[in-house]
N, C-alpha and C positions, 0 to 999 in steps of 0.2 A: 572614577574609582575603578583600579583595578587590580587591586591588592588586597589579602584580609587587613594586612597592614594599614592600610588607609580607610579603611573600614574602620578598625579601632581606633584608630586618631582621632574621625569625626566622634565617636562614640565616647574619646576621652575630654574631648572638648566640650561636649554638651553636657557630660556630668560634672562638671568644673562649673558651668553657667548655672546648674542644676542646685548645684551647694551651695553657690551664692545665695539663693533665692529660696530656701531651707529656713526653719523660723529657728532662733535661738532665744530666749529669753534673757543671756545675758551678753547677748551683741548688742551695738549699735544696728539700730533698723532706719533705712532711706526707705520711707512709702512716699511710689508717684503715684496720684490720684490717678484712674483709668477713667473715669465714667467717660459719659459721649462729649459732654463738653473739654476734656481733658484730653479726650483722644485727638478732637477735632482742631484743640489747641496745639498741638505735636507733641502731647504726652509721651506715644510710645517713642520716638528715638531718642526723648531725654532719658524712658527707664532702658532703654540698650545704652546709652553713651553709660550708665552708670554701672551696669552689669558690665560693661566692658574693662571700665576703668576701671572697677576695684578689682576685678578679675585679673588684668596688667599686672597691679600693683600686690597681688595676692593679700589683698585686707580679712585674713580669714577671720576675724571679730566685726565685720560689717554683712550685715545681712538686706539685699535690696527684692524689696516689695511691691506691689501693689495691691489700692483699695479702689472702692467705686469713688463717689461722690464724695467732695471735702467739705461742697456747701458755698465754696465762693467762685463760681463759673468767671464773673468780670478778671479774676486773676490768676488763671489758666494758663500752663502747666503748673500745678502746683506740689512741692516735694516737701514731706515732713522730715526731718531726722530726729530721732529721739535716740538718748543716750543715756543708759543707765545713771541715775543719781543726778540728771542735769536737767532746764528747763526745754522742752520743744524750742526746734526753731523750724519753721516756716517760710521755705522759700518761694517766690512767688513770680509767675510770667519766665517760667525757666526754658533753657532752652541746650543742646546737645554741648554747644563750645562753653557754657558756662560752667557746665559737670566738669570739669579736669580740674577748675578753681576750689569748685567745694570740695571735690576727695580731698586734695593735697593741705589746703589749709584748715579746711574743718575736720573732717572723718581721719585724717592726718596728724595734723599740728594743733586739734582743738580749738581755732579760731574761728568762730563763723563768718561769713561772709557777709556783713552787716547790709551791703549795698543791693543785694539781688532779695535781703527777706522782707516778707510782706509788711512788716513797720516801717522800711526805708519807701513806700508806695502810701503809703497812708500820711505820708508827712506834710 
């Protein structure tokens, strides 16, 4: 860094990842589980691939989160989206390349991803 210039770029980019991660009450919210078993599952680079991608894609109505513990450790990483007016879905054993699938066709085109949510694991 040897600019102010680039100085405020980093500072424009982090408040962009910032607002992502901002609660709204009438967005769509992506919560990745964090606790230890979720981290230790590679939680944290499925919530950067998410932060990333809807960041790309400027989803300013998607709000991405995180919480501790979901309760099901054997199906780690695991990522809720909830959507105003519509049932949870719950995706399960997620992983960095999988996130580009769910923005675009679920938080995108309202389709969930039937095959990565924890029902298609239970079957």
């Amino acid at each position: 860094m040897k600019t102010l210039a680039e100085l405020q770029a980093i500072r424009d980019k982090a408040r962009e990842k910032m607002t992502i991660r901002e609660d709204n009450s009438e967005a769509t919210r992506v919560i990745v589980g964090m606790a230890t078993c979720g981290i230790a599952a590679g939680a944290r680079p499925v919530l950067n691939a998410f932060v990333d991608e809807v960041s790309k894609r400027k989803l300013g109505n998607v709000v991405v989160t995180q919480t501790g513990c979901i309760g099901m450790c054997q199906f780690e990483p695991i990522v809720e989206v909830l959507e105003p007016g519509k049932e949870k879905v719950t995706y399960a054993k997620m992983t960095p390349e999988k996130v580009a699938r769910i923005v675009v066709d679920h938080l995108v085109n309202g389709n969930p991803v039937m095959e990565y949510t924890i029902g298609s694991l239970l079957k």
